[in-house]
C-alpha positions in Angstrom: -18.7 13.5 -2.1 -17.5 17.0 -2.2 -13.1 17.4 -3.1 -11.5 18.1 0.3 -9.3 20.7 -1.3 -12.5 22.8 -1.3 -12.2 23.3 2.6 -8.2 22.9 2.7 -5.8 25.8 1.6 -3.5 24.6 -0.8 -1.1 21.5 -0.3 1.7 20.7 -1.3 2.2 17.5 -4.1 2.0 14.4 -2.1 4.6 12.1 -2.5 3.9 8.1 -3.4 6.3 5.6 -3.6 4.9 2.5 -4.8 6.5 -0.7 -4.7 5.0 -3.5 -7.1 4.4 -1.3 -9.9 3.1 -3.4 -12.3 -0.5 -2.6 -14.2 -3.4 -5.2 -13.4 -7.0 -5.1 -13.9 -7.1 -3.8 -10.6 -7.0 -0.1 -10.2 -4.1 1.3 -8.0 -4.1 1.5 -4.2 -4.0 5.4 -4.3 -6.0 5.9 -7.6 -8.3 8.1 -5.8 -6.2 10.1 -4.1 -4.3 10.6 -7.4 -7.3 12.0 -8.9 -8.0 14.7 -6.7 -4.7 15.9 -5.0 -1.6 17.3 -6.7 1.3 14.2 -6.4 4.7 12.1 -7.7 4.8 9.1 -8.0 8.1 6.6 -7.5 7.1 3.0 -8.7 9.5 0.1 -8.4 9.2 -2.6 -11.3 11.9 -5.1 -11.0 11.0 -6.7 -14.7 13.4 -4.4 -16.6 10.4 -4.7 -19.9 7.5 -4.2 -17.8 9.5 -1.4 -15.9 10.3 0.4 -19.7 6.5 0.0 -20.4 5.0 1.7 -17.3 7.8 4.6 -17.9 7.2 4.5 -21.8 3.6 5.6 -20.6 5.2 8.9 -19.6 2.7 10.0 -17.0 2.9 13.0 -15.7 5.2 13.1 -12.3 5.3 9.3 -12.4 9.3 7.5 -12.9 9.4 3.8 -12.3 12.8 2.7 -11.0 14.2 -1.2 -11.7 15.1 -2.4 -8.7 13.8 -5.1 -6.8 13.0 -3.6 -3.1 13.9 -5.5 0.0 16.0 -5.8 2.6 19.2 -5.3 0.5 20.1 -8.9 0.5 20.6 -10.9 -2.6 17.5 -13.4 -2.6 16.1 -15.6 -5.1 13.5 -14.3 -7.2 10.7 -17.3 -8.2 8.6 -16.6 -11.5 5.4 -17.8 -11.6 2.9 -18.7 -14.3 0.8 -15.8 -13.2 3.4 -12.9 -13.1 1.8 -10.8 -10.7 1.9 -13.9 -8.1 5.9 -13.9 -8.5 7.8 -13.7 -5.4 11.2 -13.6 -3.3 9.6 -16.5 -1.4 8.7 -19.5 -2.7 5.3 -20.6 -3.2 3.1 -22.9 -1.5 1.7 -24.8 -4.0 0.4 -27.9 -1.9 -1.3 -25.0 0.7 -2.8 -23.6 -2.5 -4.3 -26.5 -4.0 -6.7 -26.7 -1.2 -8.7 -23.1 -3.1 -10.5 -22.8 -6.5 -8.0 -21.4 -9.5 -5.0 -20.6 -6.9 -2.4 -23.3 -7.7 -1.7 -22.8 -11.0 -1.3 -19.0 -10.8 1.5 -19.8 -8.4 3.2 -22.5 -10.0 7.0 -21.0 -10.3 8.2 -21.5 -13.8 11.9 -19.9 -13.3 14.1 -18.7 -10.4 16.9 -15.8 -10.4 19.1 -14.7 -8.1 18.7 -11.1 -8.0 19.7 -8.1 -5.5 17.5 -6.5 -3.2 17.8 -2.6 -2.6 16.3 -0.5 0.7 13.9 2.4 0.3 16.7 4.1 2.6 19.4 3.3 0.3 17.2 5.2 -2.8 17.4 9.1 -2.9 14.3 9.4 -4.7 12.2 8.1 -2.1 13.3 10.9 0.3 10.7 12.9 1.7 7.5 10.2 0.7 4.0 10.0 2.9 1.9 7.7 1.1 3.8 4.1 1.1 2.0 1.5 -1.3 3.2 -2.4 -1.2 2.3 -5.3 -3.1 5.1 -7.6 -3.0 3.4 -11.6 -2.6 4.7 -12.3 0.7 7.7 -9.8 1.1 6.2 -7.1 2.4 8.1 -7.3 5.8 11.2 -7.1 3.7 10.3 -3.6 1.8 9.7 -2.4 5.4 12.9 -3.4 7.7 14.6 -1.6 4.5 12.3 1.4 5.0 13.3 2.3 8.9 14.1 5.6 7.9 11.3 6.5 5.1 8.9 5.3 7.5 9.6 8.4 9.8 8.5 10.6 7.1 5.7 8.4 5.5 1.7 9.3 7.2 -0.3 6.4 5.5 0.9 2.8 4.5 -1.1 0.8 2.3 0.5 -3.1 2.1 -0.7 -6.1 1.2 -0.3 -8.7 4.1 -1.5 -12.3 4.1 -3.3 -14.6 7.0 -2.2 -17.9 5.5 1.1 -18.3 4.5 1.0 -18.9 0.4 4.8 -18.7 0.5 6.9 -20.9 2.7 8.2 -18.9 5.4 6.9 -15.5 4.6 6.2 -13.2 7.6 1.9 -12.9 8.0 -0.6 -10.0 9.0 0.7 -10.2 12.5 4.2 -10.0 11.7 3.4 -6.7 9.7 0.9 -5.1 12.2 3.5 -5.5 15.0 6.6 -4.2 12.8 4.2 -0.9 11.9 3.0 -0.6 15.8 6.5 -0.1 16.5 7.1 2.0 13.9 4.6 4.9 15.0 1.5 3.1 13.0 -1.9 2.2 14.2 -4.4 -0.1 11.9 -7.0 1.8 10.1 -9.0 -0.5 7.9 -8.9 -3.7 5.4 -10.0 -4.5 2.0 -10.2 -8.2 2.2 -9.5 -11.2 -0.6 -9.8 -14.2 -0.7 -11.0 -18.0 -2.2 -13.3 -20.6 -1.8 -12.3 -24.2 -0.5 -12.5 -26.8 -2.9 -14.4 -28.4 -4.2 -17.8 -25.9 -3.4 -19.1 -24.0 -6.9 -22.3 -22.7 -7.0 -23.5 -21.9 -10.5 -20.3 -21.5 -12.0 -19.2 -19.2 -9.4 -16.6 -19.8 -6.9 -16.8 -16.5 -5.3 -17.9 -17.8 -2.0 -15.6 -16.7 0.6 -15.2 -16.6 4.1 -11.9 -18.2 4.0 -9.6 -14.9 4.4 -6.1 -15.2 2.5 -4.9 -11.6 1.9 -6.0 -8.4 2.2 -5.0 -5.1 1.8 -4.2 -3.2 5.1 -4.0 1.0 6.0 -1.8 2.3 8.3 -1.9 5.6 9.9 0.3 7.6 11.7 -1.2 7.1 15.5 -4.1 9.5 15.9 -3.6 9.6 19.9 0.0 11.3 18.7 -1.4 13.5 16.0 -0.3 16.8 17.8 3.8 15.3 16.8 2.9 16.3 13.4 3.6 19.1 12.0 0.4 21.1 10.3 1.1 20.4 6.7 1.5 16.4 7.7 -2.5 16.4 9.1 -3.8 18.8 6.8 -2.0 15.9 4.3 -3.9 13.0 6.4 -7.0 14.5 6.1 -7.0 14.6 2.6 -5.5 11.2 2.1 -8.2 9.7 4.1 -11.2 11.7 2.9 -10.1 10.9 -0.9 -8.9 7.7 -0.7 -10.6 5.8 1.9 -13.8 8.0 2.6 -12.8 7.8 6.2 -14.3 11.2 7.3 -14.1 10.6 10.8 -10.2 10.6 10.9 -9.8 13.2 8.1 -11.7 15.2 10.8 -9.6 13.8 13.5 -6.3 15.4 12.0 -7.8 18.7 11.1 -9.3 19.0 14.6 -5.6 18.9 16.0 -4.3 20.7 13.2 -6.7 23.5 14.0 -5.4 23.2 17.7 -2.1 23.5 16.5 -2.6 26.3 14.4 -5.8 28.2 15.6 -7.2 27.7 12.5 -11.0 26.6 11.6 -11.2 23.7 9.5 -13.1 21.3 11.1 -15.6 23.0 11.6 -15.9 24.0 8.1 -15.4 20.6 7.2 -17.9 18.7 9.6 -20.6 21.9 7.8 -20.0 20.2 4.2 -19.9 16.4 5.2 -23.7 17.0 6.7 -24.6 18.7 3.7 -25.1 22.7 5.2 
């Protein structure tokens, strides 16, 4: 597919925040849209090594900050046997044990008491648009702590989970209504998942239907596009062309962008994605 700054004049850097920095196998949410638009990067690591390491990488426009993010209340942090499964709530290990290789990724192996900090309270989160969460279970918490950002941000990309792994940890619904209220709509889902025990099929557990997690996008509502200023849907569009390949509302926002501006970049756009 053709780069979207070919039909857009030039944008500004777009600003990430992501909180949950840590590196997996798994590419990050935004690692297309990091490739093809100019950006910074704020990560939050609360590990104080792993948080060294990502900054030790020195990427350019990347800093990764040591806080844990939250609600700014002092909560107990619970270590797992798989790191990236640690959490502020506490895990469900009896819930677990009903899925292939989940329970012993979440078995806690320590608790600390550690201090939350709020987005709103962090000065170099000012100004962000793209908001990426992956916090096991205390995703809610990063956003109540975000009121602020969240008038700013144009795309959130969070984790959110339909069974509740962690005792007492808001779900999908909780999230979706929290973002509705917050000037969101739902765009689309990457979904995860497990398979119930005891089914393998030739060494392979990988058959799902039983929906756990999933990534969720949020977008600024399209019926309220024409609150935006210019530079904020010329930004959507190009967030959603390179990052999601979701054409239709990367034509969406420059459609009121060009009724905004007078401008002609639809059209211009709709002329590349059929190939003309």
């Amino acid at each position: 597919m053709f780069p979207i700054a070919s039909v857009l004049p030039a944008l500004s850097r777009v600003k990430i925040i992501d909180v949950g920095a840590s590196d997996t196998d798994e590419p990050p949410a935004y690692m297309r849209l990091a490739g093809a638009l100019p950006y910074v990067l704020v990560g939050f690591e609360p590990d104080a090594e792993e948080c060294r390491t990502l900054n030790a990488k020195n990427r350019r426009g990347h800093v990764y900050l040591p806080q844990a993010i939250g609600d700014g209340r002092t909560r107990t942090f619970h270590r797992c046997a798989t790191p990236a499964c640690s959490s502020l709530f506490e895990p469900d290990e009896a819930l677990a044990q009903n899925f292939h290789n989940l329970a012993p990724k979440l078995q806690v192996t320590d608790r600390v008491e550690v201090e939350t900090h709020r987005l709103d309270d962090i000065p170099e989160t000012a100004g962000a648009e793209f908001l990426k969460i992956d916090v096991q279970g205390g995703e809610l918490l990063v956003l109540e702590g975000a009121r602020d950002r969240l008038s700013e941000i144009l795309v959130v990309h969070t984790e959110v989970e339909f069974l509740p792994l962690y005792k007492g940890q808001p779900l999908f619904g909780d999230i979706d209504a929290f973002l509705r209220r917050h000037g969101f709509l739902f765009h689309t889902m990457v979904p995860f998942g497990r398979t119930f025990r005891p089914l393998v099929a030739n060494n392979d557990d990988g058959w799902m239907r039983q929906m756990i997690w999933a990534d969720a996008v949020y977008v600024r509502d399209f019926t309220r596009f024409s609150d935006l200023t210019p530079e904020a849907l010329l930004k959507i569009a190009a967030i959603m062309h390179e990052n999601y390949q979701s054409f239709d509302l990367a034509a969406l926002a420059l459609g009121t962008h060009d009724r905004l501006t007078g401008g002609s970049l639809q059209p211009a756009y709709l002329k590349r994605l059929s190939g003309r």
